[in-house]
PQR file with spaces between the fields and no chain letter, atoms N, CA, C, O and H, PARSE charges and radii, in Angstrom:
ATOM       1  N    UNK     1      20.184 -214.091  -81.711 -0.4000 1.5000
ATOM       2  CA   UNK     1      18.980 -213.425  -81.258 -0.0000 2.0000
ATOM       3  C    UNK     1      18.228 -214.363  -80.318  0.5500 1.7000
ATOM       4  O    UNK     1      18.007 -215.557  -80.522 -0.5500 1.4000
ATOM       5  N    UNK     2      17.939 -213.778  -79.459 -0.4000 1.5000
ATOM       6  CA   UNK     2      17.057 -214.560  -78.263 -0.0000 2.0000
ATOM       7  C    UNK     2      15.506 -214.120  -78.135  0.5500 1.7000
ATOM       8  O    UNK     2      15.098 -213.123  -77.540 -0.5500 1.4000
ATOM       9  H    UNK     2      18.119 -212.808  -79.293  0.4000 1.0000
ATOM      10  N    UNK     3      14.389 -215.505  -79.125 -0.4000 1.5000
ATOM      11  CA   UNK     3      13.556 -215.262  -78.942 -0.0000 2.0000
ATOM      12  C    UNK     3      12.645 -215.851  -77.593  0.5500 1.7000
ATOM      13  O    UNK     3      12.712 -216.959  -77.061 -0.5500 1.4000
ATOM      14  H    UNK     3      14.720 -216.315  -79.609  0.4000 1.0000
ATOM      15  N    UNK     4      11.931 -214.887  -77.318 -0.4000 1.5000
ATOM      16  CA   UNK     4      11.173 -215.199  -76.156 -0.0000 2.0000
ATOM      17  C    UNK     4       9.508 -215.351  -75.898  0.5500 1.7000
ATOM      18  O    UNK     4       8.717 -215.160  -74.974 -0.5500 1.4000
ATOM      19  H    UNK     4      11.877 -213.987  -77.750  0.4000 1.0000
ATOM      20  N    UNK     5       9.471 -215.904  -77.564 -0.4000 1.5000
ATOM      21  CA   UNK     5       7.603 -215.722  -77.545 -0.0000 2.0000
ATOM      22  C    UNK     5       6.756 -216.718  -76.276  0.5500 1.7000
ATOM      23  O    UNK     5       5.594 -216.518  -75.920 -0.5500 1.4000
ATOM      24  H    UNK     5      10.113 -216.059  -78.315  0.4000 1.0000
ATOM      25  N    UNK     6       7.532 -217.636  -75.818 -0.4000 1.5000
ATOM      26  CA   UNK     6       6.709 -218.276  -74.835 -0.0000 2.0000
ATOM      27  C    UNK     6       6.392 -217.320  -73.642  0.5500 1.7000
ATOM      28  O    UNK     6       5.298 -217.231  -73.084 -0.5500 1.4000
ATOM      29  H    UNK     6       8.476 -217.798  -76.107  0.4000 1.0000
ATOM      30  N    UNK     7       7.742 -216.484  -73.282 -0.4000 1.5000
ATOM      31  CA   UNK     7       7.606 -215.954  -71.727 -0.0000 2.0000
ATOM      32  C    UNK     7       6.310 -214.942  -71.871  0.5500 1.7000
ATOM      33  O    UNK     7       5.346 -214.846  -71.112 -0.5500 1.4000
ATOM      34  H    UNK     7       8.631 -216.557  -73.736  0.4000 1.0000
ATOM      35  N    UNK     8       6.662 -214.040  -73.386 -0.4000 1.5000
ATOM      36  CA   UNK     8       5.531 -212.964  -73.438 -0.0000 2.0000
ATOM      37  C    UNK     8       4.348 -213.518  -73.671  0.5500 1.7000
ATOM      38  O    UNK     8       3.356 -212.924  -73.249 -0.5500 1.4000
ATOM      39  H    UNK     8       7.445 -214.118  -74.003  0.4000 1.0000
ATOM      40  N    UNK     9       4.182 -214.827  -74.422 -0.4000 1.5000
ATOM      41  CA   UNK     9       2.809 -214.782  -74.404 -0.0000 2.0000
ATOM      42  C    UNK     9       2.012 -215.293  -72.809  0.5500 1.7000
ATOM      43  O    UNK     9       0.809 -215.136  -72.603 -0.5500 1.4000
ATOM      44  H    UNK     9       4.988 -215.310  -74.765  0.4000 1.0000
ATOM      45  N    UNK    10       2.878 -215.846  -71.912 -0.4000 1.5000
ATOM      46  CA   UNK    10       2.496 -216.069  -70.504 -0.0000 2.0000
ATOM      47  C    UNK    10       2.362 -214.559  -70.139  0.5500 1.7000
ATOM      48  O    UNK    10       1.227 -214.108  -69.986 -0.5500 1.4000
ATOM      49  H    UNK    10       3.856 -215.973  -72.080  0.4000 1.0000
ATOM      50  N    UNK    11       2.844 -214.200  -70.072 -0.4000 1.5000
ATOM      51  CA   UNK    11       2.785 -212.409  -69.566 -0.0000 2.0000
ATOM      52  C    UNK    11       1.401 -212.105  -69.593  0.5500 1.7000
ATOM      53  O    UNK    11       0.491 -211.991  -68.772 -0.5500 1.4000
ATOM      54  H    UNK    11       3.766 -214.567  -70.196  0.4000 1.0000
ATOM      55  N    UNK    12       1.610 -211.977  -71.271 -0.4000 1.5000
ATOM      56  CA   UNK    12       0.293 -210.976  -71.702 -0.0000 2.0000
ATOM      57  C    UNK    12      -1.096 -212.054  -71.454  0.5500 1.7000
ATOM      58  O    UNK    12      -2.121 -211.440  -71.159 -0.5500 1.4000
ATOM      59  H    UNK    12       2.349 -212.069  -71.938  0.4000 1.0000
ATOM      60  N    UNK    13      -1.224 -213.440  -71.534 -0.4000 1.5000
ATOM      61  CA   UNK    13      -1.935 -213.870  -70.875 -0.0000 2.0000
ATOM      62  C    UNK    13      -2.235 -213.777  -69.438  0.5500 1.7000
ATOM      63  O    UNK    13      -3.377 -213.787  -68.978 -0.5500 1.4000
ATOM      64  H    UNK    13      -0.392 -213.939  -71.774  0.4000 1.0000
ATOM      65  N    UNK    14      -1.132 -213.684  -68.742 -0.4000 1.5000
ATOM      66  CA   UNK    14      -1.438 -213.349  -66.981 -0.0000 2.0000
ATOM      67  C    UNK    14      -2.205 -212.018  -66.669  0.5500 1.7000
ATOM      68  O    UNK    14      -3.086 -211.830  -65.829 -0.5500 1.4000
ATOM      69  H    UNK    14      -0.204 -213.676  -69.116  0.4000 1.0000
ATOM      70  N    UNK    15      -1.421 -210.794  -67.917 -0.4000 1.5000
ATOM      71  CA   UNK    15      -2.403 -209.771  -67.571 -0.0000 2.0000
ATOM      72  C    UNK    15      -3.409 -209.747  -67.825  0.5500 1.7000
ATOM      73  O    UNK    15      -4.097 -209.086  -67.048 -0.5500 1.4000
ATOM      74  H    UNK    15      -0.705 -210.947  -68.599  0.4000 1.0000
ATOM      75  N    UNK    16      -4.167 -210.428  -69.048 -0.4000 1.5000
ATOM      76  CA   UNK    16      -5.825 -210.503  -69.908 -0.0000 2.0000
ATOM      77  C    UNK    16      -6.363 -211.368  -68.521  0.5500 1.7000
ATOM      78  O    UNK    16      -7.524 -211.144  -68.177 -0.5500 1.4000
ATOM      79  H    UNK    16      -3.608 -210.965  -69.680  0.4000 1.0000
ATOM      80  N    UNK    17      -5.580 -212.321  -67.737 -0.4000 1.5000
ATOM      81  CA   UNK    17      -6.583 -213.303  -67.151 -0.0000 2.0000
ATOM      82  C    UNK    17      -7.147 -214.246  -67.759  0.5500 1.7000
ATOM      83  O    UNK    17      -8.335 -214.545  -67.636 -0.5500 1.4000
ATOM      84  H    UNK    17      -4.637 -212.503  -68.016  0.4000 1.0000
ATOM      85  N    UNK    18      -6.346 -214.786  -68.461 -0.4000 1.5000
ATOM      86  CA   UNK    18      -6.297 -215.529  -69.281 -0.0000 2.0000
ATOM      87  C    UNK    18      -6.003 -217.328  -69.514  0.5500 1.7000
ATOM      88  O    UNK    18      -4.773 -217.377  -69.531 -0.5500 1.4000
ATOM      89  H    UNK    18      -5.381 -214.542  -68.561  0.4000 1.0000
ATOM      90  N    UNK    19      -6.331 -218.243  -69.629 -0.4000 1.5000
ATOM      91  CA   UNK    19      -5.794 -219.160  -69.282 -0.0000 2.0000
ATOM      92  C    UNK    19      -5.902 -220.112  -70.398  0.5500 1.7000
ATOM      93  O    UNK    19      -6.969 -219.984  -71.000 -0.5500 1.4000
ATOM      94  H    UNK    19      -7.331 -218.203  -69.616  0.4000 1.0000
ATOM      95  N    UNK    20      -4.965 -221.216  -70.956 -0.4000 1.5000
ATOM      96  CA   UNK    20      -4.829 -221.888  -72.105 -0.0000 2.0000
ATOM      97  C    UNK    20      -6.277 -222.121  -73.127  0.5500 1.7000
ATOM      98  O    UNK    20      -6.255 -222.284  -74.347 -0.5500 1.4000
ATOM      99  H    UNK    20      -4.098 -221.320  -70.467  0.4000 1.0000
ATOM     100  N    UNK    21      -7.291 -222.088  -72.395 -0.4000 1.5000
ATOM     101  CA   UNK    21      -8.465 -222.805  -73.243 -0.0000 2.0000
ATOM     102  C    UNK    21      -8.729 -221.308  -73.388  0.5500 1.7000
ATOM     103  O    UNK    21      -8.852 -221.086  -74.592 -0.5500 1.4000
ATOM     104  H    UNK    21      -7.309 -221.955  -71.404  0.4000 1.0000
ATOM     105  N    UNK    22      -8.865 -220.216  -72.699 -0.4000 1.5000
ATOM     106  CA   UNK    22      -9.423 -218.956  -73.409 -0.0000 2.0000
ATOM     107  C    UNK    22      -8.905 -218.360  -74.385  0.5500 1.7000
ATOM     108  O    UNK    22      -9.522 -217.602  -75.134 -0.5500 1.4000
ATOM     109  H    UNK    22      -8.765 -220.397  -71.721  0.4000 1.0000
ATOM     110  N    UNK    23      -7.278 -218.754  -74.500 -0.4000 1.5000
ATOM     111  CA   UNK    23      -6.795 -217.574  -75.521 -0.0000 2.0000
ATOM     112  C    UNK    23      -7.172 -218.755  -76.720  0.5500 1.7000
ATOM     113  O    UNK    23      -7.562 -218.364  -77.820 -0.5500 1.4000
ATOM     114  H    UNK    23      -6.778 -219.369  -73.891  0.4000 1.0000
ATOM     115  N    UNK    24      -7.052 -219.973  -76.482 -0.4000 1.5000
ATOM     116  CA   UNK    24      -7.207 -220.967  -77.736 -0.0000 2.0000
ATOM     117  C    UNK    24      -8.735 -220.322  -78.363  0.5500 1.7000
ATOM     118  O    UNK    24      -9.019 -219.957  -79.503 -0.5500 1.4000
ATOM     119  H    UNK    24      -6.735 -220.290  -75.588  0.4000 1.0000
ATOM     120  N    UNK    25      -9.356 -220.348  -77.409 -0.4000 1.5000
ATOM     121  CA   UNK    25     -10.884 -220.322  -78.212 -0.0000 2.0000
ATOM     122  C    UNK    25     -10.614 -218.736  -79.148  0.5500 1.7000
ATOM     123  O    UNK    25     -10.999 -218.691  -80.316 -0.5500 1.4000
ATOM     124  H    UNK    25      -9.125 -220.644  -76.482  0.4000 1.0000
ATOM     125  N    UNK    26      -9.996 -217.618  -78.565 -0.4000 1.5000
ATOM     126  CA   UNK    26     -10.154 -216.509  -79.204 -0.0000 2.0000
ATOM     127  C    UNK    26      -9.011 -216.140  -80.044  0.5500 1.7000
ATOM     128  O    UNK    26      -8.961 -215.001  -80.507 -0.5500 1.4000
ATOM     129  H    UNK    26      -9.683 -217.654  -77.616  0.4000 1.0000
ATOM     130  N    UNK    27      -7.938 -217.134  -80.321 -0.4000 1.5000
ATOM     131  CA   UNK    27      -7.592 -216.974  -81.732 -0.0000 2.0000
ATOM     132  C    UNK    27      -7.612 -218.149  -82.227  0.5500 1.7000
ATOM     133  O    UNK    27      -6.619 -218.666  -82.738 -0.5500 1.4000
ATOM     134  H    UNK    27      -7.979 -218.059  -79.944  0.4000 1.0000
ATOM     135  N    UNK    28      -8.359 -218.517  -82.165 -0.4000 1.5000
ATOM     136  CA   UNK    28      -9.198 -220.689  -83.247 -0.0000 2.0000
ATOM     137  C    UNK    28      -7.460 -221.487  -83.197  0.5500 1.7000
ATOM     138  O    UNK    28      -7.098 -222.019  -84.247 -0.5500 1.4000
ATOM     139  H    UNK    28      -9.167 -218.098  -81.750  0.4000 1.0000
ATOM     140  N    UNK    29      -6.513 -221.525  -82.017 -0.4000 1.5000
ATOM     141  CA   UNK    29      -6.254 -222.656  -82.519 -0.0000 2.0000
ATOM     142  C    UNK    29      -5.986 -223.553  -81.322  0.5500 1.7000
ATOM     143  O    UNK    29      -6.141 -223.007  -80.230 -0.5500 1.4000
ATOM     144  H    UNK    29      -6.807 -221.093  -81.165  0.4000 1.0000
ATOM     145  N    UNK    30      -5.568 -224.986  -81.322 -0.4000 1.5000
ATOM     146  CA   UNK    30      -6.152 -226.054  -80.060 -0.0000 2.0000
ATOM     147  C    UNK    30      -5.114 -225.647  -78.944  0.5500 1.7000
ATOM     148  O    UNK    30      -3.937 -225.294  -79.018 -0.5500 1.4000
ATOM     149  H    UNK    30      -5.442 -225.430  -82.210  0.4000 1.0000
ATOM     150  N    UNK    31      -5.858 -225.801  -78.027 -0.4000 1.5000
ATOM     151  CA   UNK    31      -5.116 -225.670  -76.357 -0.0000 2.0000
ATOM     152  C    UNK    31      -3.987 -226.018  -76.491  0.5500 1.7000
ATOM     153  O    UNK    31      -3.052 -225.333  -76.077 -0.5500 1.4000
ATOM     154  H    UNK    31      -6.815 -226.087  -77.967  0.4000 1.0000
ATOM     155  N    UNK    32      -3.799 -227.400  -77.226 -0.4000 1.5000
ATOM     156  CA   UNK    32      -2.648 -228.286  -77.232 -0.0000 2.0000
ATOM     157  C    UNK    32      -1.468 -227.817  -77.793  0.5500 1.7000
ATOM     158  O    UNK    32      -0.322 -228.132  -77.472 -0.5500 1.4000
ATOM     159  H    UNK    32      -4.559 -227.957  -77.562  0.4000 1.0000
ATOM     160  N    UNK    33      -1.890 -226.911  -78.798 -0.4000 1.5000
ATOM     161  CA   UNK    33      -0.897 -226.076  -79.455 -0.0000 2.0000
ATOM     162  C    UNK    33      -0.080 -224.760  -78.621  0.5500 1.7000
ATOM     163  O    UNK    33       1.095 -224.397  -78.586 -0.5500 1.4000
ATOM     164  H    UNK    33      -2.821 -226.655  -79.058  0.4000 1.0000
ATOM     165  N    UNK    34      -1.703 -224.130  -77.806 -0.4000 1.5000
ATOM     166  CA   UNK    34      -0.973 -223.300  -77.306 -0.0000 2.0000
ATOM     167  C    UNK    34       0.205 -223.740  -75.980  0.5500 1.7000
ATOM     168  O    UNK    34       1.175 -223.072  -75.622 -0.5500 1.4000
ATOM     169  H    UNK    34      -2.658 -224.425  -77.834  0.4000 1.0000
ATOM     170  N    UNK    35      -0.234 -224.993  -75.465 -0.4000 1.5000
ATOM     171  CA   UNK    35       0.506 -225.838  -74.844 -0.0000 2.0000
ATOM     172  C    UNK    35       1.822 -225.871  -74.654  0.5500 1.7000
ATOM     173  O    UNK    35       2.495 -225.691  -73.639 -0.5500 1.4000
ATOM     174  H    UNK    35      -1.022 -225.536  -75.755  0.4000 1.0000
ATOM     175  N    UNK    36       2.208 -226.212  -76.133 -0.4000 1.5000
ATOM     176  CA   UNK    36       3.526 -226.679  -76.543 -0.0000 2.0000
ATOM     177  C    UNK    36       4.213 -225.400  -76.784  0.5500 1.7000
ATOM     178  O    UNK    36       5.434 -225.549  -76.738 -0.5500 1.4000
ATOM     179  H    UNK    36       1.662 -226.359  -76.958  0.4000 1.0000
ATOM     180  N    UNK    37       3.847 -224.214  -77.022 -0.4000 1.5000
ATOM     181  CA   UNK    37       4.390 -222.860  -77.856 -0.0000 2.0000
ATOM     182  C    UNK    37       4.810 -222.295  -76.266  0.5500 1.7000
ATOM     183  O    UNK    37       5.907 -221.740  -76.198 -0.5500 1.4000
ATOM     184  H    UNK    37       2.856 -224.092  -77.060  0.4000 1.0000
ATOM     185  N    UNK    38       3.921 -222.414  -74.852 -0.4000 1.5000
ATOM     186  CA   UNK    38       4.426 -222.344  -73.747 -0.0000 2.0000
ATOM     187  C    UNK    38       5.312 -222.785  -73.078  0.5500 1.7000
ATOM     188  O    UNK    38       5.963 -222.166  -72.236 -0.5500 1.4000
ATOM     189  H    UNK    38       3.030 -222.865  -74.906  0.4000 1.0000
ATOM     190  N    UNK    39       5.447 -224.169  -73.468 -0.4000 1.5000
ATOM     191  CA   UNK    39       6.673 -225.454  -72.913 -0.0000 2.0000
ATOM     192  C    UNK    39       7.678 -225.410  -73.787  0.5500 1.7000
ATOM     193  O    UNK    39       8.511 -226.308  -73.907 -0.5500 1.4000
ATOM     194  H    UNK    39       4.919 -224.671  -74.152  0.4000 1.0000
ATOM     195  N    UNK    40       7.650 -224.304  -74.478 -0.4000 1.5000
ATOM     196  CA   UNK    40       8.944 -224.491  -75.940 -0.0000 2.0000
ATOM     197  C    UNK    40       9.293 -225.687  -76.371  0.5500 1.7000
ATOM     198  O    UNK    40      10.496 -225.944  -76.357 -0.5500 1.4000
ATOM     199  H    UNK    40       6.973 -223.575  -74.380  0.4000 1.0000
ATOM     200  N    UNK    41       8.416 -226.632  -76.818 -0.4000 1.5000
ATOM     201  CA   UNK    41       8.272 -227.466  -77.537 -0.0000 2.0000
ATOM     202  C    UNK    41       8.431 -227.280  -79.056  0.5500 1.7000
ATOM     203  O    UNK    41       9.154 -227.944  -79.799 -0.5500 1.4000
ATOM     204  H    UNK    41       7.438 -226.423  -76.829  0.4000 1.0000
ATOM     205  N    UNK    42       7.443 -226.028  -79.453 -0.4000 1.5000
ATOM     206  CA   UNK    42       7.243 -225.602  -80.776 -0.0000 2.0000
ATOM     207  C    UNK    42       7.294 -223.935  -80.607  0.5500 1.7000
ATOM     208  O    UNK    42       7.506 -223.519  -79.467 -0.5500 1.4000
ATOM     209  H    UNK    42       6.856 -225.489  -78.849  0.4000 1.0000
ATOM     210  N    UNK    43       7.126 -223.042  -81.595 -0.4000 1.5000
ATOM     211  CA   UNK    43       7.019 -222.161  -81.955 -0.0000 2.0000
ATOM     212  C    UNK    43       5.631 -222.027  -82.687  0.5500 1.7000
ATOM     213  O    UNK    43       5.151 -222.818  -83.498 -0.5500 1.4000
ATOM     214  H    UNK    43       6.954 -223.380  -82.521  0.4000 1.0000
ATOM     215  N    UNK    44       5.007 -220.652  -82.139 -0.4000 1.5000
ATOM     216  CA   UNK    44       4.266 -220.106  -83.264 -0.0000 2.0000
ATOM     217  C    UNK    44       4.633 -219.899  -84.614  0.5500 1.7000
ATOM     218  O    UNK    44       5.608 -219.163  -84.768 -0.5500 1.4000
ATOM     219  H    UNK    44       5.397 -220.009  -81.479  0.4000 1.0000
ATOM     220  N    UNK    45       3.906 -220.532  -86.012 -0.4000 1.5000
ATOM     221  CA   UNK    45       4.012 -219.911  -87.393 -0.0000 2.0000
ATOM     222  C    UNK    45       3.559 -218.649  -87.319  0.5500 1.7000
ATOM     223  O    UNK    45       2.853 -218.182  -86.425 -0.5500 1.4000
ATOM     224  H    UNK    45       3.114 -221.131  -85.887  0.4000 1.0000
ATOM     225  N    UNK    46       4.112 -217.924  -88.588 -0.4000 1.5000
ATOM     226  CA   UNK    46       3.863 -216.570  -88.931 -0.0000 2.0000
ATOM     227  C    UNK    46       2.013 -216.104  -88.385  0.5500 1.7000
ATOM     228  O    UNK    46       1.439 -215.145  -87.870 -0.5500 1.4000
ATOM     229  H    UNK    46       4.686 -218.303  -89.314  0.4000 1.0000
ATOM     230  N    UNK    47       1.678 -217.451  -88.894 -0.4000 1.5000
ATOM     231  CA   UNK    47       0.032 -217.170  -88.804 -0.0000 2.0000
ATOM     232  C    UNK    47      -0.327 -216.885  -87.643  0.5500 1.7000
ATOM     233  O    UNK    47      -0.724 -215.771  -87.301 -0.5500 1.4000
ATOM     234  H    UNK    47       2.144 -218.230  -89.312  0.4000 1.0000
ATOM     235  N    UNK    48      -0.254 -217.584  -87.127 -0.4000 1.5000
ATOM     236  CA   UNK    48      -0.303 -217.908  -85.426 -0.0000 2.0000
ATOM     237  C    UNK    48       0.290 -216.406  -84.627  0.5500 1.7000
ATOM     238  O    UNK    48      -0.416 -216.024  -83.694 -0.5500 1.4000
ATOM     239  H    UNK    48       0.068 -218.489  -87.405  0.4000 1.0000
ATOM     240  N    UNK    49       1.678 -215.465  -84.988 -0.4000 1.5000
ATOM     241  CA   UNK    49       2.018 -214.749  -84.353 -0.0000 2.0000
ATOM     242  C    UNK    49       1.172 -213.625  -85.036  0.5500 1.7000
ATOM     243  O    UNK    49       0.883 -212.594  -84.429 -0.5500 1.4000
ATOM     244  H    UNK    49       2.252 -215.776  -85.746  0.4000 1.0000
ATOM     245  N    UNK    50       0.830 -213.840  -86.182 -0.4000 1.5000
ATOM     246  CA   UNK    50      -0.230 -212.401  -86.180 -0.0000 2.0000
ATOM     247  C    UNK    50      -1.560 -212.383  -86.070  0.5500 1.7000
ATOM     248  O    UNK    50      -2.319 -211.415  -86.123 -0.5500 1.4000
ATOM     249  H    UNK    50       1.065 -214.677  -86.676  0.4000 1.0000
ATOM     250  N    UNK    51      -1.870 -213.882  -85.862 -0.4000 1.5000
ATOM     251  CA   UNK    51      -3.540 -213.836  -84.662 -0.0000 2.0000
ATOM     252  C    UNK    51      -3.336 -213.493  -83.229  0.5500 1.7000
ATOM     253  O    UNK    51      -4.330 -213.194  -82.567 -0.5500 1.4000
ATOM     254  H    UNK    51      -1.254 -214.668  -85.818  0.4000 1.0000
ATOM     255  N    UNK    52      -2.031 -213.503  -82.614 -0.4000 1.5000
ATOM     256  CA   UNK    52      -1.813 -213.586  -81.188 -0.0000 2.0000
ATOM     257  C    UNK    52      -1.788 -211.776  -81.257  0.5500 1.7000
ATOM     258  O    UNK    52      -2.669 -211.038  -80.815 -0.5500 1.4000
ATOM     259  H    UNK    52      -1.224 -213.745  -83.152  0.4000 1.0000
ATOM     260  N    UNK    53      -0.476 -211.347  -81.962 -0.4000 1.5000
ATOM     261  CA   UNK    53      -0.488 -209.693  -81.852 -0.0000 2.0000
ATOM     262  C    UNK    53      -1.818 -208.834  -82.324  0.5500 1.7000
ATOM     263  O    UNK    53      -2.363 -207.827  -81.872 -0.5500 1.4000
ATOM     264  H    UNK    53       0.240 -211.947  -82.320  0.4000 1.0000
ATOM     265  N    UNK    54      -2.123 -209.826  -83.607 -0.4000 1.5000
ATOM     266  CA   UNK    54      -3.898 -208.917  -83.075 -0.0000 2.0000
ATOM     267  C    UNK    54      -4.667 -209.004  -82.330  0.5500 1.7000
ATOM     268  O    UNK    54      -5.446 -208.054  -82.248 -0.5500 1.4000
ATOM     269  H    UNK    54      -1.680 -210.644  -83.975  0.4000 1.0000
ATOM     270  N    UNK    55      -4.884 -210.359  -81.257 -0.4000 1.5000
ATOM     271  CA   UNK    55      -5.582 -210.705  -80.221 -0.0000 2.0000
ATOM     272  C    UNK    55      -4.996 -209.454  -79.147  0.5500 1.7000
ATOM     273  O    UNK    55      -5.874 -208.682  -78.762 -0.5500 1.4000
ATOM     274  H    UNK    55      -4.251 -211.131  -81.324  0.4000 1.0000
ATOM     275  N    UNK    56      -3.718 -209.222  -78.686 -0.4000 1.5000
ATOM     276  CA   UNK    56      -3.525 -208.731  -77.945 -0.0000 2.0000
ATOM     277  C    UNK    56      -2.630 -207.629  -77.933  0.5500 1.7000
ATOM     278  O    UNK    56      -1.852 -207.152  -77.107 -0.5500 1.4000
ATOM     279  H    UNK    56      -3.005 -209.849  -78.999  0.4000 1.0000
ATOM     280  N    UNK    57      -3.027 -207.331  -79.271 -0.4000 1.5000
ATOM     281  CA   UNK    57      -3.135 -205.176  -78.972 -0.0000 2.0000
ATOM     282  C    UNK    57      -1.302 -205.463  -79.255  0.5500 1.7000
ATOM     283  O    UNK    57      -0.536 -204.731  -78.628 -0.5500 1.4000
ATOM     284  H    UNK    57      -3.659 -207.719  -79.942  0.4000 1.0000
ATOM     285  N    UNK    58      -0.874 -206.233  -79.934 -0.4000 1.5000
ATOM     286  CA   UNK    58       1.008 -206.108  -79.534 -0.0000 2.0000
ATOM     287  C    UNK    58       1.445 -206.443  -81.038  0.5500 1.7000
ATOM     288  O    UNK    58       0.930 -207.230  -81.833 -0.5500 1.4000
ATOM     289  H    UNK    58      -1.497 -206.828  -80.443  0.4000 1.0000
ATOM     290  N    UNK    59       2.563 -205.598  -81.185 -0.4000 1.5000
ATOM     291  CA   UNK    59       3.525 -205.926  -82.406 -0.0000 2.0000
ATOM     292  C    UNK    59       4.080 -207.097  -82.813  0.5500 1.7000
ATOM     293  O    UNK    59       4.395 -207.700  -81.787 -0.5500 1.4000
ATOM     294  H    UNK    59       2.981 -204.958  -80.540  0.4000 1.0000
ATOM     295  N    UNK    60       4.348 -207.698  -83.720 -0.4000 1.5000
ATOM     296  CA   UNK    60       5.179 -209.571  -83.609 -0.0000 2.0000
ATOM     297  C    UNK    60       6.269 -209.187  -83.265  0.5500 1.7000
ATOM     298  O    UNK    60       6.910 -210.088  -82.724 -0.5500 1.4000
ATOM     299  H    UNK    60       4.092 -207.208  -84.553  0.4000 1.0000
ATOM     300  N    UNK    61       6.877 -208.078  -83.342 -0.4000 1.5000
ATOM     301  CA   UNK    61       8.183 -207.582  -82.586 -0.0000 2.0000
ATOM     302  C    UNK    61       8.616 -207.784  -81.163  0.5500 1.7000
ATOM     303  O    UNK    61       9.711 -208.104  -80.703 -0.5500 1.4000
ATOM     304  H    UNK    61       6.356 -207.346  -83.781  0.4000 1.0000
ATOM     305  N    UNK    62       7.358 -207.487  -80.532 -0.4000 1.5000
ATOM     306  CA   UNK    62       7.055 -207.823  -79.171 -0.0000 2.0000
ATOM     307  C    UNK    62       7.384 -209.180  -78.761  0.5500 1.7000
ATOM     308  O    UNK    62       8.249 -209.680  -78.043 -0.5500 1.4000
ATOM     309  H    UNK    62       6.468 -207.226  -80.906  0.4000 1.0000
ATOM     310  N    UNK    63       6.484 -209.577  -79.401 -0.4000 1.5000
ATOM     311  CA   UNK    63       6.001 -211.054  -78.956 -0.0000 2.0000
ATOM     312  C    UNK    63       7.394 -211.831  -79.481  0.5500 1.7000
ATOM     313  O    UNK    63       7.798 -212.763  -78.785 -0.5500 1.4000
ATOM     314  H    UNK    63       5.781 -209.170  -79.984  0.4000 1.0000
ATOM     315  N    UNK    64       8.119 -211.476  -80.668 -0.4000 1.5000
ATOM     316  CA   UNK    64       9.682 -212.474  -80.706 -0.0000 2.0000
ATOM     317  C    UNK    64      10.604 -211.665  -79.667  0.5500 1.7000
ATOM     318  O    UNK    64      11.489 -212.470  -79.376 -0.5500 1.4000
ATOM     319  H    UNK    64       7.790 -210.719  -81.234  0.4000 1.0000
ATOM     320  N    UNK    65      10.869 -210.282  -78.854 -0.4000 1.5000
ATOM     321  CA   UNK    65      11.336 -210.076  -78.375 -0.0000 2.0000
ATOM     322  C    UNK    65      12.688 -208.886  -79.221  0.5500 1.7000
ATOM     323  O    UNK    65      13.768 -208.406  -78.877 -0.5500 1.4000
ATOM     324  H    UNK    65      10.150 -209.628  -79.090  0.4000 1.0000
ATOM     325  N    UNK    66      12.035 -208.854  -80.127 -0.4000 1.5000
ATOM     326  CA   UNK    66      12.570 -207.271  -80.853 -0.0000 2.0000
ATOM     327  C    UNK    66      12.705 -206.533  -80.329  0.5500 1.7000
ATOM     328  O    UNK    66      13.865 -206.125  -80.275 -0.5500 1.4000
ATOM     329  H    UNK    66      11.158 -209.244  -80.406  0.4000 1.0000
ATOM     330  N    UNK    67      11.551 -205.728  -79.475 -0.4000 1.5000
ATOM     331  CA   UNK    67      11.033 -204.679  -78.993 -0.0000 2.0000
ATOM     332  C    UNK    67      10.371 -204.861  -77.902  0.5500 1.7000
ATOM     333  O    UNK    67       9.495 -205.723  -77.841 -0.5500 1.4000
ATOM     334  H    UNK    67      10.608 -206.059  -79.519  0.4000 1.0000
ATOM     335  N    UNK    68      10.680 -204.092  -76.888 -0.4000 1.5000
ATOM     336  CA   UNK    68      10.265 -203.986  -75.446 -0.0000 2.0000
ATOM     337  C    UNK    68       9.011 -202.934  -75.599  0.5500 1.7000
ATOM     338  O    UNK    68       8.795 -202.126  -76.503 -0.5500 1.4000
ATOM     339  H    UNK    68      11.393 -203.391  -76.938  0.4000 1.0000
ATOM     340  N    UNK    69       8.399 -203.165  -74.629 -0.4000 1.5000
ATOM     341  CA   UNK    69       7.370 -201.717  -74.806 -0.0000 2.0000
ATOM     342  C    UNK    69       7.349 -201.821  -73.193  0.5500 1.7000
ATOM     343  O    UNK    69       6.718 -200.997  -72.530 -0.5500 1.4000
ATOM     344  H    UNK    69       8.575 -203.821  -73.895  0.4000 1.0000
């Protein structure tokens, strides 16, 4: 399985207008984190992918690349 949470969460950030320190502030966790989850360094935890899909209106399906919408 080929997950792709970095590309979508650049996506869905490009469409909000969005940029590392904004989405950090609006789901509480550090830039630095969201940083690394972009550079595929790390992965989002469970926690993390269901503050992001409730931040932005999307399934965790989405965001690992389950499901296209």
């Amino acid at each position: 399985m080929n997950i792709i949470v970095a590309e979508r969460i650049k996506e869905l950030m490009q469409e909000q207008g969005l940029n590392q320190t904004k989405l950090s502030q609006n789901i509480g966790v550090k830039q630095n984190t969201i940083s690394a989850w972009l550079l595929k360094r790390k992965e989002p935890s469970i926690k993390s992918l269901w503050l992001l899909a409730d931040f932005f209106g999307v399934e965790i399906d989405y965001l690992v690349g389950r499901k296209d919408y």
